[in-house]
N, C-alpha and C positions, 0 to 999 in steps of 0.2 A: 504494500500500500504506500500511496507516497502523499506526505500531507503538503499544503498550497506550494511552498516554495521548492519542493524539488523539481527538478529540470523539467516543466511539463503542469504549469497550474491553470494560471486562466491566460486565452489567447485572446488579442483585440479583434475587432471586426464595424462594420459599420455599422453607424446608428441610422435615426428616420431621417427620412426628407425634410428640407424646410417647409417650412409651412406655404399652401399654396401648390400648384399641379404636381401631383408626385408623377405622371409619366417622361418628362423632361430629364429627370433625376435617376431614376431607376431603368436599368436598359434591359429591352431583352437579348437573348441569343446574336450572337454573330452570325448573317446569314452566311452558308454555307460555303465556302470557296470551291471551284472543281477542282480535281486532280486532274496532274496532268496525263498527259494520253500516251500508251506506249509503242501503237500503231496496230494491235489486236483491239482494242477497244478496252482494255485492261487498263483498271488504276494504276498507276503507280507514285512512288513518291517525289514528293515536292523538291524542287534543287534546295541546297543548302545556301540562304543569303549569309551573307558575310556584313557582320557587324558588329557594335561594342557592348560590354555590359553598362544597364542602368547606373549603379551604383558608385563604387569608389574609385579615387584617385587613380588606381592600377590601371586603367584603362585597356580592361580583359577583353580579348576576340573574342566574338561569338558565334557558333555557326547556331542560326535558325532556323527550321522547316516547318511552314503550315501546317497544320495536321486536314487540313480539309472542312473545319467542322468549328474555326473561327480561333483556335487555339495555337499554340506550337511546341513543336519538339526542339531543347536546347544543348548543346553541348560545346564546349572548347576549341578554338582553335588551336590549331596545333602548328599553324603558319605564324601568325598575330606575334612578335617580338614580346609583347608585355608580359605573355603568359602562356606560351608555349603550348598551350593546350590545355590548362588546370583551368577550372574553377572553385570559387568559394561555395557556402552553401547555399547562401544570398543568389547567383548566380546562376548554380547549377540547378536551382526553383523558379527562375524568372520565365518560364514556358507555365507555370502557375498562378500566375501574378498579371494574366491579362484580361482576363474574363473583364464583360461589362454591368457587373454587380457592384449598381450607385455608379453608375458614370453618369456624367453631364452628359446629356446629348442635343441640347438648344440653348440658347443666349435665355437666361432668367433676368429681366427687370425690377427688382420690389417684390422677390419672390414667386411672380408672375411667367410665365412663358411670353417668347418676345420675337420678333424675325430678327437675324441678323443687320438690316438696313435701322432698325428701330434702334437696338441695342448700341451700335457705329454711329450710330448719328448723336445718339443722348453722350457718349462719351466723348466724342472729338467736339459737342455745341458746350458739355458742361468745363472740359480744359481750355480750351479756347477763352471762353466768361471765367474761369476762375483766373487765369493770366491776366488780362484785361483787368478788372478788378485790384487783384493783390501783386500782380509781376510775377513772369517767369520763375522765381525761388516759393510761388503759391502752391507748389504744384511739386510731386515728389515719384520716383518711379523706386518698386523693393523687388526685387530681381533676383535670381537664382543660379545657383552651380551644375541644374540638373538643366538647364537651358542648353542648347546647341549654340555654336559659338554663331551663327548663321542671326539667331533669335536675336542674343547678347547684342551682335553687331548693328544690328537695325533700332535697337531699345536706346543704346547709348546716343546713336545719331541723330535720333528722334528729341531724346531729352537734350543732348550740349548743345547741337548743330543749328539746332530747327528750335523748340521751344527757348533755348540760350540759358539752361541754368543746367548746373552740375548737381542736384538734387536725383541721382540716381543712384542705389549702392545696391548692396548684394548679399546675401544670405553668407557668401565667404567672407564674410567681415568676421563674422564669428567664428572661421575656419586657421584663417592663413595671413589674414591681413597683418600680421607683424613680423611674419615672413618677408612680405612684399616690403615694409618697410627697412627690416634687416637687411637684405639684400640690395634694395636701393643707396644706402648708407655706407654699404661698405664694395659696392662694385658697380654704382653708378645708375644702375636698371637692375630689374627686378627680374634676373638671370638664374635658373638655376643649373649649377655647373657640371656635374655629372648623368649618368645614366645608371638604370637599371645593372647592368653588368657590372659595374662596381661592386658591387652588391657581391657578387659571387666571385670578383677577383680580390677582395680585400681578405687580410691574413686577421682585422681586426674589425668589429661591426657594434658598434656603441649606439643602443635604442634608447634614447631617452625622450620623455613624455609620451613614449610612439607604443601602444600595445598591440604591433605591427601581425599577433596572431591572430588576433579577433579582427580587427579592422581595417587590415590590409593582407587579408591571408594568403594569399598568390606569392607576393614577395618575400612572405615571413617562411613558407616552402621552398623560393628559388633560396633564399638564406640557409635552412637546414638543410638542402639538397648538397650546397656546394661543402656547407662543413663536414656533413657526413663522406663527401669524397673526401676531404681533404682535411683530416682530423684537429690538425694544427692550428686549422682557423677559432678562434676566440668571438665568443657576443658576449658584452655586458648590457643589462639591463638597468636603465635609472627610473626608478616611479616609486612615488611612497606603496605605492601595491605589490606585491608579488602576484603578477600577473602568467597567463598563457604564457606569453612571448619567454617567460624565465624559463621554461623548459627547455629551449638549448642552451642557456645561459652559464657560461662559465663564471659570471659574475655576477653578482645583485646589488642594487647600490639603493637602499630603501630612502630615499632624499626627503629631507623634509618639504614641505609647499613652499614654493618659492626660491628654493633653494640652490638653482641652477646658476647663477650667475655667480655665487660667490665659490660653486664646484671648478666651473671652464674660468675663472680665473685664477684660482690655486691652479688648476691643468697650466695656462698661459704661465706662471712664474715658473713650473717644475721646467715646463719645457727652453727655458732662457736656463735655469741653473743645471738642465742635464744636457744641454750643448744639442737639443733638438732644434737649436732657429736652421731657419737653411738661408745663411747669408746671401745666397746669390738672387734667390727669390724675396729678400726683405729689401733688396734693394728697387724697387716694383711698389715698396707700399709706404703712405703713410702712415703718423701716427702709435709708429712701432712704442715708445716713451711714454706718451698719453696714456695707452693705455696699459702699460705695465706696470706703474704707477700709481696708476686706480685700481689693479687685479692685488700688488701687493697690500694694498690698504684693506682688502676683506678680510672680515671672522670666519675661517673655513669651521666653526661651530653653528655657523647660519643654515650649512647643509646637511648637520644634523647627524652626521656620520663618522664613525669611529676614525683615529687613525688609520689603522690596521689596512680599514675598509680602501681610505683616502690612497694612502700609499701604493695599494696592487694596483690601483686601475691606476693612477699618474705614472708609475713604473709600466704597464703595459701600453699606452699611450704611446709616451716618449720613446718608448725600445721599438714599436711596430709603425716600417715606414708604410705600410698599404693599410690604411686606418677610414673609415666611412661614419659618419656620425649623423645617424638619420633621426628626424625630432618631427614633432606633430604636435598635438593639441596640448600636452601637456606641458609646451612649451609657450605654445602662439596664445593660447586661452589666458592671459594673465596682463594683471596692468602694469606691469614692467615686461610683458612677452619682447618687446623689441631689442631690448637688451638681453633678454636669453640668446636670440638668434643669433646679435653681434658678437656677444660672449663668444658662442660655438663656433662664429665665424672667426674668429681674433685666433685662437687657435691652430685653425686649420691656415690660415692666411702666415701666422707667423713660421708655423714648420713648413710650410709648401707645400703640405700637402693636398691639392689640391689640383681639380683639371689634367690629373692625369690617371691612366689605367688604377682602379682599386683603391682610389685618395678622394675623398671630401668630403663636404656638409650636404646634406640632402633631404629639404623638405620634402615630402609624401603629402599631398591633399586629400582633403576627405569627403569631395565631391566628384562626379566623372567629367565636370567640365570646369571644374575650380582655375585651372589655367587658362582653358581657352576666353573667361571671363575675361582674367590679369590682362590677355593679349588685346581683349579689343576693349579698354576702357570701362569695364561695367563697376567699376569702383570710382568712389566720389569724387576723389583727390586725382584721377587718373587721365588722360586720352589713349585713342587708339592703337596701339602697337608699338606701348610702351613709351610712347611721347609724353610730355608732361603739361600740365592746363597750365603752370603758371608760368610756365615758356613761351615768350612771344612767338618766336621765330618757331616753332611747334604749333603754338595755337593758331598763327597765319597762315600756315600752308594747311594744316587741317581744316580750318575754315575755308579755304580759297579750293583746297581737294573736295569738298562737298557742297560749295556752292552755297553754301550755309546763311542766315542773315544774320544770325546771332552766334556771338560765344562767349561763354562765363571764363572770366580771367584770375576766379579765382575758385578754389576746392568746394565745391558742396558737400550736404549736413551728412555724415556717419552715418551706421544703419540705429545707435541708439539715440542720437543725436535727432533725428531723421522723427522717429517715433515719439522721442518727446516732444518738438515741434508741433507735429502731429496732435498730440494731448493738448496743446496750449494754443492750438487755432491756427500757429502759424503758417501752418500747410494744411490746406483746404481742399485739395481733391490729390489721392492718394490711389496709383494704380501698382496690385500686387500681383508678381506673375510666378507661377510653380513653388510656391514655398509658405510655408505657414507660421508667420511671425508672431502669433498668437500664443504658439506653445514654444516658440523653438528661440525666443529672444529670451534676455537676461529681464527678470522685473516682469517678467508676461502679465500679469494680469494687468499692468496697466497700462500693458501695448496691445491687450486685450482691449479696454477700458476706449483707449487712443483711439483706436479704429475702431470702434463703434460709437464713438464721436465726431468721427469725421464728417464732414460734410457731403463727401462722393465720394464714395469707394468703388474701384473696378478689379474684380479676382479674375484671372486665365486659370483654370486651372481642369482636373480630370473628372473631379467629382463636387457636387457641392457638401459632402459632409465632413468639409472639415471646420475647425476651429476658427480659422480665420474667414473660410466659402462662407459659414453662416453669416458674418457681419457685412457682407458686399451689397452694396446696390447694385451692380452690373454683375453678373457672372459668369465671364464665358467661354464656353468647352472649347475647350485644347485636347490636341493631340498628346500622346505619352508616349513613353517608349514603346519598342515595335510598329509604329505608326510615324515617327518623325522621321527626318531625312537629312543629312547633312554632317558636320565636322566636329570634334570634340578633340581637345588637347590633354595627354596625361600628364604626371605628375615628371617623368622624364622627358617632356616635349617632343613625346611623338605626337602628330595628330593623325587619329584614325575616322574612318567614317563610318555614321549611324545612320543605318540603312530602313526603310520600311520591309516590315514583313505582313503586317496585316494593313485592312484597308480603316481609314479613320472612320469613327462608327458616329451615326446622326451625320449631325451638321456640325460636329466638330472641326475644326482650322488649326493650321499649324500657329504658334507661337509668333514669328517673325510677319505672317501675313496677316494676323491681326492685326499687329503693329503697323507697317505698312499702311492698311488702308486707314487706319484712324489720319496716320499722317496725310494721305492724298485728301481725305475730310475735312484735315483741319488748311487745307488751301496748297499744301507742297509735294504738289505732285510728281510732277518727275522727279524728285530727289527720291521718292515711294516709289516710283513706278517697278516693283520688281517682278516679274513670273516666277521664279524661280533659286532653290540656295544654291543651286551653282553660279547663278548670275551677282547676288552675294556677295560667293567666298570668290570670286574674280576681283571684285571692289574692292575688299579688302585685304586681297593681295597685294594688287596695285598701291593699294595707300602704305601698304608696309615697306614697300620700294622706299618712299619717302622717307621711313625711321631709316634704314637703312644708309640713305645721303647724307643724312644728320647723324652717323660714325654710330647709330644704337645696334643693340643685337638681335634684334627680332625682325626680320625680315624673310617675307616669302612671298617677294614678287618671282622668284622663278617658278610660281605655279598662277602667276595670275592670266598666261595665255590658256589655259585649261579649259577645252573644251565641256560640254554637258556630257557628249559618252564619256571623257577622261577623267570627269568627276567623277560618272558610275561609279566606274573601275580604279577610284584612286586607290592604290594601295597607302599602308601606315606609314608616313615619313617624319623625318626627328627634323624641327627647327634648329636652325634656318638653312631656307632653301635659296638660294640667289645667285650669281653671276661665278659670285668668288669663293660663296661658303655655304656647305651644308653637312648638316646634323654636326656629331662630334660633341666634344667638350670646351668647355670656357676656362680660362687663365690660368691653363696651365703655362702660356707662353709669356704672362706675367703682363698679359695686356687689359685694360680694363676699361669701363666707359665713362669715369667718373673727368671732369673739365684735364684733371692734369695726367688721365690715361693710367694714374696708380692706384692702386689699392686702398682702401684705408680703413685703419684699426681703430675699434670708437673706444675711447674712456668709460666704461661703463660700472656698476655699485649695484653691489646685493640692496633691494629693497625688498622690505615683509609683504605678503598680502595687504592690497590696498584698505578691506575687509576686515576690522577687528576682531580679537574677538573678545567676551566679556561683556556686563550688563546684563548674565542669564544665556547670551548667545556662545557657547564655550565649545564646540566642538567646528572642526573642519569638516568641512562638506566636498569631497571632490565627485564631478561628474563625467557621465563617459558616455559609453558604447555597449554594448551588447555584441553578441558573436551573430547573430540570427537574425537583426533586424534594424532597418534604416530610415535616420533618422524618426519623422513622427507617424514613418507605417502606413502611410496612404500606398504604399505598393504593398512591403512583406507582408502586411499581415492579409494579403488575398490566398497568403499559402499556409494552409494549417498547418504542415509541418513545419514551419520556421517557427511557429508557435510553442510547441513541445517541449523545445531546452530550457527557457527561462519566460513564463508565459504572463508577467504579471510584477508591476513596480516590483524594486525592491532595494533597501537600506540594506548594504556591509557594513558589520560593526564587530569590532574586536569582542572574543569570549570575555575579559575583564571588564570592557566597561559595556558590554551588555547588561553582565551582572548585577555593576552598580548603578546602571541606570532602572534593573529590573523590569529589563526587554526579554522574552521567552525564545526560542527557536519557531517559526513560524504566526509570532503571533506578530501584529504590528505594533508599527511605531508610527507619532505625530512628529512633525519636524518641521520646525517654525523658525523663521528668517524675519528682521526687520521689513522685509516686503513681503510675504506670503507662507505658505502653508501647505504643508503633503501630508497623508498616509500611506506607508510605504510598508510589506512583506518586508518581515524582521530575518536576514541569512547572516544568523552568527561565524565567523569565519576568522581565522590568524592570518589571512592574508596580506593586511594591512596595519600602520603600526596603531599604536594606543591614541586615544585622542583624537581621529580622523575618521569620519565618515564615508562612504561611497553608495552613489545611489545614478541607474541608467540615465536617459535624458530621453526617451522614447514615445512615454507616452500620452494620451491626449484627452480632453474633454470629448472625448469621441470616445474611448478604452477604456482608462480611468481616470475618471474626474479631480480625484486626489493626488494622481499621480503625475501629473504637471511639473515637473522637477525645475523647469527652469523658473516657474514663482517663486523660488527661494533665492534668488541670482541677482545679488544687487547689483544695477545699472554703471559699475564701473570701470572705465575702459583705460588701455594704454592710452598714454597721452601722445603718443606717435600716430600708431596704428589705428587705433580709434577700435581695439578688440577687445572683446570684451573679459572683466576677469570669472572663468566659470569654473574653476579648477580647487579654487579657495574661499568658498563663502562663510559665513560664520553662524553657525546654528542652536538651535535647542529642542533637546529630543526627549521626549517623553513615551511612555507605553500611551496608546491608544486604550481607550477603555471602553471596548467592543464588548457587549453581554451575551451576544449569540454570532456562530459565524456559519455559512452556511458554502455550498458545493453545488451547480448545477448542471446540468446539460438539455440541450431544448433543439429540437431538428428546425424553431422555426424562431424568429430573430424574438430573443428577449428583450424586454425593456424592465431595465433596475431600477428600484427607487429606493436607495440606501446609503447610509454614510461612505460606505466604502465598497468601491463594486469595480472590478475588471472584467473586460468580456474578450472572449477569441474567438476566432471560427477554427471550426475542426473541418472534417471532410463530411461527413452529414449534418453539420447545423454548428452549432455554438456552445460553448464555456465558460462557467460564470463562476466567480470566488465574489463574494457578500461578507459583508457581516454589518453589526449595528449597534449601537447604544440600547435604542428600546427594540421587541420583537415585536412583531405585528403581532396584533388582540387574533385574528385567525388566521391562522399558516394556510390552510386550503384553500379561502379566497384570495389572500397574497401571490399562492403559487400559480392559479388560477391564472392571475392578473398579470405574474412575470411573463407568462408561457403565449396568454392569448389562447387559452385551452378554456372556456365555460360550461363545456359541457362533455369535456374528454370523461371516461373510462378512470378511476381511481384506487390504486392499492397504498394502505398507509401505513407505517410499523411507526408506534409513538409511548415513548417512556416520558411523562411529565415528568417524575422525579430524578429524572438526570437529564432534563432539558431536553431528548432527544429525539428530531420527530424527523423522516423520511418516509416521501411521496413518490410515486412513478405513474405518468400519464400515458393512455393510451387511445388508440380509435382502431376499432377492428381489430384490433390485439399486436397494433403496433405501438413499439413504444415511438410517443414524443415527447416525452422532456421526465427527467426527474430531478428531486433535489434532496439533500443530504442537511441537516441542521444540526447544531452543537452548539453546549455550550464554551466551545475551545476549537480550536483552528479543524476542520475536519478532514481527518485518517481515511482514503478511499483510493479505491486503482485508478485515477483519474483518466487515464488513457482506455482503460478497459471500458471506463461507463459508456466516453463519449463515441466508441464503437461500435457499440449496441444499439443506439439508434438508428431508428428505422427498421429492426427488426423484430419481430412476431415470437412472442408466447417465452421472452427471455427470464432470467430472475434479475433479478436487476436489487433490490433492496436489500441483499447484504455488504453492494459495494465493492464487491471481488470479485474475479473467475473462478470459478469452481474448475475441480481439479483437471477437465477435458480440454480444458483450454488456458492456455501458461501466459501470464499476464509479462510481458516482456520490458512492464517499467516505462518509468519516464524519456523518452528520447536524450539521447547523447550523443549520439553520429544522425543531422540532417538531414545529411547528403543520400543514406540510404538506410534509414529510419531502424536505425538499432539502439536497443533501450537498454538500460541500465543494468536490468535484471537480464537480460538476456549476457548480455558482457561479463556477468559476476558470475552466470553457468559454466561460462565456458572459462572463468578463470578456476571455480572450484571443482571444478572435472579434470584441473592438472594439465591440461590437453594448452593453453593456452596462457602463457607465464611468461610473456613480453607484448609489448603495443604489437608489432610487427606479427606475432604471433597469433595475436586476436585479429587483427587486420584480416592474416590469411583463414581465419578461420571464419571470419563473422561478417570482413567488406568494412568493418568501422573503421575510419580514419585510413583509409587510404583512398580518397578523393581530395579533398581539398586540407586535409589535415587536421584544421583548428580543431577538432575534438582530443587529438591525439594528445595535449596536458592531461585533459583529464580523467581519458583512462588511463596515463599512467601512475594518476593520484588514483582512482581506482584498483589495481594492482597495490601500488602504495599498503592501500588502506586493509586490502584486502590479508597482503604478508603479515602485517605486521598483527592484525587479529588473528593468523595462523599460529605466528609467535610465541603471542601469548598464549595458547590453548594447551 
């Protein structure tokens, strides 16, 4: 039995329509595609399109095939440079994740069903009068990393060129933007200088803030692939967690929050006192003195870490010249993130190691188009292709390249910047595209609050139920993946192309052609006039010529004669492409793009969490990712098995101050921030040190309402970057005081009405974990009322004096829904139950399988749905007594891998109970 928080509790899924035509909202069936013909008159199967994965930074091939029936078959390329062929679990489910259950399929007005001429016209007549009125800075575009660069590039030109204000930013603000600043600071443009391959020629691989197993799983496999050939190679890992990623880790470096800057500057003084500078390369940079200077002046007590600890990895560092130091959120999330990145950068900049085979610093982003964004200006502070807005001689040729009437000469508002404006009136009509700011910004509820104050709101998006669709006056169906078409930039500057495999359903439109025609609406036509993203990504090649004259490094005018078939068929090519240079690496030749062509080293100082903590608010809050599921699940959770591993909030909290806080295993916790409030699935765990919280970021007033992680995230950013700090908040936890907690499953969509409620979809219907302060005066009518059953078939086992009552619903003596009550977190096969529906004449009210049928546990391998218990048989049968072993035995973890930490904590766990016996 496995109670709420083992791998497999409750799954999210969608809630109702808005109020107003639910047919617009709710889609049927995809009509059928033909197969194609094999010249007997025989089916056969669909060619394989070549395209990218939805989701992260990695930017994985993907081969796709229709299946005929509106759906498709996915798997790996094995051409595709990024990924050779692997996929993650995220990934190798995304043939699950298309169906049109809750998709948008017509423009909604006011809630209302609308034509698209109606819906274009009210948005280009109300920005149009909102400019007029307030000025171009009236008016604000929130923009996305899941956008094609094709989208990005029309949104930007629309907002700078044409409306004339730089009030556009991007959901990557929260991602990478201190990267972008990092990198601009110390190498002139916002360049990232290695590739993928490094990665597996480096003898030394330092992940810090990056829990590169769960959230970049692809690369976290080319990493153990190559150490496993080649044993000598070294990973250490830095994150206050002992994460996945520590399972190849030769080292762990448990860092306090905040702690990175005063780490890579003790690294920067060992490497001057252990003769690691590389003179020849220091003469290429400034600022060598500055900042060593400032590195010497840090408390290496700031990072919280022993000698002992400090000394292997500065001694491994220094002695290994083929060193990669790849960093993410747990770096960029933070209001000193810019001087993390500089820090890492000072480093690598001082030893040279860098820009060449198996040497350097290497952001990973955490969207699949987070780059191609950077490339074409979707950031405030930004222009097109790496050019800068408060650059004349950049802003004039950009303006005079697009014919433009207007241009802002100087940065527009941040994406928290942006939202609080937003709250205080300043921006008066506010259009949001593919991303849900409502749950996924820092402070949400009062960028909840924001926009549903604003004046006009416009959403693009797949579905109207999310969190931020609800608030929209306009809201109109876009295309998603498998339906889009066009160009996406990885994390190593390939850009690959995303290809259509299905046909867009309704009257959905692409992203970029929305855009488009609002602009030929709002009077600038030919600058809009496009057919097509090839006609586009030619524009913006062309314009990249231009950085390119101006000595920058992002240039791919050598693809902007690129026919329409040559786009079909573009294959993945690594920026830049151009006359004189393509793909390859950046400074290793010690050339740079900053005015004087040198490098340079920032002065930079450990500072604390911006964040106090104290006043009652005493514990750290760090936030993350999940292995299974992205960002706020308007895709994963279409696939129930993405659901199964970890299906439902949940707070990491060390055994000791569990204790003292008297939090139980599976019960929950209340956790309150000067801005907001969650209840979170209490997963006791030693993972993390003492004093330090951890809790997903996933999900939503759509899933669970409580579980809103980012309402406890107060609104403060780098002062560079303008990123936010999510990594460090400051909290107070308390036990929830839940008097009943309940277990459901329902074949037809529940609706909760309770203090605390998660929902998933399974494969026949849905998943519910409840519980409450007071219990409903009658459980029968309640359950009645969750299920939308008033007249179903009833069986009831009920103890009043141990609180405990269980229902199972039927019609015709099929079961639809039951539900499990307690007064304590409830003990039940949770995968066993929600398999049982839809089927006739089962037992269902003990909660278990009976002995003819072997309940196989909570999910731990995604990829090919092996459970817990099933993995724990085959380790106590003797038969299977290593990961590899199980693998060959059972298929778990030998797809995309990320399960494989945790069966070998499973193994772990399991010896060491042998042990003792």
């Amino acid at each position: 039995m496995d109670r709420p928080l083992s791998p497999g509790a409750a799954r999210p899924a969608p809630v109702r329509a808005p109020d107003g035509p639910a047919s617009p909202a709710v889609a049927p069936p995809r009509s059928p595609l033909p197969l194609a013909r094999d010249g007997t008159g025989e089916g056969v199967a669909a060619p394989a399109i070549r395209t990218t994965c939805a989701y992260c930074g990695v930017g994985c091939g993907v081969l796709a095939r229709p299946d005929g029936s509106g759906g498709m078959t996915v798997e790996g390329d094995a051409d595709h440079p990024a990924n050779r062929g692997r996929l993650c679990s995220k990934g190798t489910a995304l043939g699950e994740t298309v169906g049109l259950s809750g998709r948008l399929l017509t423009p909604l007005v006011g809630g209302a069903r609308a034509s698209w001429d109606e819906a274009l016209d009210l948005v280009a007549t109300r920005f149009r009068d909102t400019i007029a009125e307030h000025g171009p800075d009236g008016v604000a575009f929130y923009v996305s990393g899941q956008l094609l660069t094709e989208d990005y590039y029309v949104a930007n030109k629309l907002m700078k060129g044409f409306i004339g204000s730089a009030n556009i930013d991007t959901n990557s603000r929260l991602c990478m933007a201190s990267s972008v600043a990092g990198h601009r600071r110390a190498f002139g443009t916002d360049t990232v200088p290695g590739t993928y391959e490094d990665l597996e020629l480096a003898d030394l691989v330092v992940l810090t803030g990056s829990n590169l197993a769960w959230c970049h799983p692809v690369l976290y496999q080319r990493i153990a692939a190559a150490k496993a050939a080649r044993p000598g190679m070294k990973v250490v890992v830095i994150d206050p967690r002992r994460t996945a990623s520590c399972d190849i880790a030769d080292l762990h470096l448990p860092i306090a929050p905040g702690g990175d800057v005063a780490l890579f500057n003790g690294l920067l003084v060992q490497i001057l006192e252990q003769g690691a500078v590389d003179a020849g390369f220091a003469a290429h940079l400034d600022g060598f003195g500055a900042a060593l200077d400032a590195a010497s002046s840090d408390d290496l007590s700031a990072t919280g870490l022993d000698g002992d600890l400090l000394r292997r990895f500065y001694d491994l560092w220094t002695r290994t010249e083929k060193v990669v130091t790849v960093y993410s959120q747990g770096v960029n999330q933070s209001s000193s993130g810019t001087d993390k990145v500089n820090a890492i950068l000072n480093c690598h900049l001082a030893a040279g190691r860098i820009g060449r085979p198996g040497m350097g610093p290497f952001s990973v982003t955490g969207q699949p188009n987070a780059m191609g964004g950077r490339e074409v200006g979707g950031l405030a502070n930004m222009l097109a292709c790496h050019m800068e807005l408060e650059n004349p001689a950049h802003r004039a040729a950009v303006r005079a390249f697009w014919q433009a009437p207007a241009m802002p000469d100087a940065p527009g508002l941040k994406a928290v910047d942006m939202f609080r404006a937003v709250g205080e009136g300043r921006i008066r009509a506010l259009w949001i595209i593919c991303t849900n700011p409502a749950v996924s910004m820092p402070d949400a509820d009062a960028v909840r609050a924001a926009i549903a104050g604003c004046d006009f709101v416009v959403v693009n998006d797949l579905t109207a139920r999310t969190d931020t669709a609800r608030l929209a006056d306009v809201l109109l169906p876009a295309t998603g993946w498998g339906e889009k078409d066009g160009t996406v930039t990885n994390s190593d500057r390939t850009i690959s192309r995303q290809r259509a495999v299905l046909p867009p359903p309704g009257e959905a439109r692409h992203d970029w052609a929305i855009l488009a025609e609002v602009g030929r609406r709002m009077g600038w036509f030919r600058a809009f006039d496009y057919a097509s993203p090839a006609e586009i990504f030619r524009e913006y090649a062309t314009l990249s010529g231009i950085a390119g004259r101006f000595g920058l490094d992002f240039d791919i005018s050598g693809l902007a004669a690129m026919t329409d078939s040559a786009f079909a068929a573009m294959e993945p090519v690594r920026w830049p492409v151009s006359d004189t240079r393509r793909g390859g690496r950046f400074f290793g030749d010690g050339r740079f793009f900053t005015p004087s062509g040198r490098g340079r080293l920032l002065p930079v100082s450990h500072r604390a969490p911006a964040v106090a903590l104290g006043d009652g608010f005493d514990w750290r809050l760090n936030t993350g990712r999940i292995r299974d599921q992205w960002h706020t699940m308007t895709r994963t959770a279409k696939s129930p098995r993405l659901s199964r591993h970890l299906a439902e909030p949940f707070l990491e909290v060390h055994p000791a101050d569990a204790s003292m806080l008297g939090l139980s295993p599976a019960g929950l916790a209340e956790i309150t921030s000067r801005h907001g409030r969650a209840v979170l699935r209490v997963l006791i765990t030693d993972r993390l040190r003492r004093g330090e919280v951890f809790a997903p970021m996933h999900w939503t007033g759509e899933t669970a309402p409580t579980g809103r992680v980012d309402a406890l995230i107060a609104p403060v950013v780098d002062p560079v970057s303008g990123q936010p700090e999510s990594k460090a908040a400051a909290v107070a936890i308390a036990p929830f005081a839940a008097s009943w907690f309940a277990f459901a499953v329902s074949a037809g969509e529940p609706v909760p009405q309770a203090d605390y409620w998660a929902r998933a979809r399974t494969e026949g219907g849905w998943r519910l974990e409840l519980a409450g302060t007071r219990a409903p005066d009658d459980w029968e009518a309640e359950a009645r009322r969750l299920f939308g059953l008033p007249g179903a078939e009833m069986q009831m086992l009920s103890d009043p004096h141990r609180g405990i009552t269980r229902m199972a619903f039927s019609e015709n003596g099929v079961l639809k829904a039951a539900i499990f009550v307690a007064p304590e977190p409830v003990a039940v096969s949770r995968d066993h139950l929600a398999g049982l529906l839809g089927e006739a004449d089962v037992p269902v009210l003990s909660g278990r399988p009976g002995a003819d049928r072997p309940d196989p546990g909570p999910i731990l391998c995604a990829c090919l749905n092996v459970g817990v218990n099933t993995i724990l048989g085959a380790i106590s049968s003797g038969g299977a007594l290593s990961v590899e072993a199980i693998g060959e035995a059972l298929g778990a973890g030998t797809n995309c891998g990320s399960c494989r930490p945790e069966i070998a904590a499973l193994l772990a766990r399991a010896t060491l109970r042998e042990a003792a016996e």
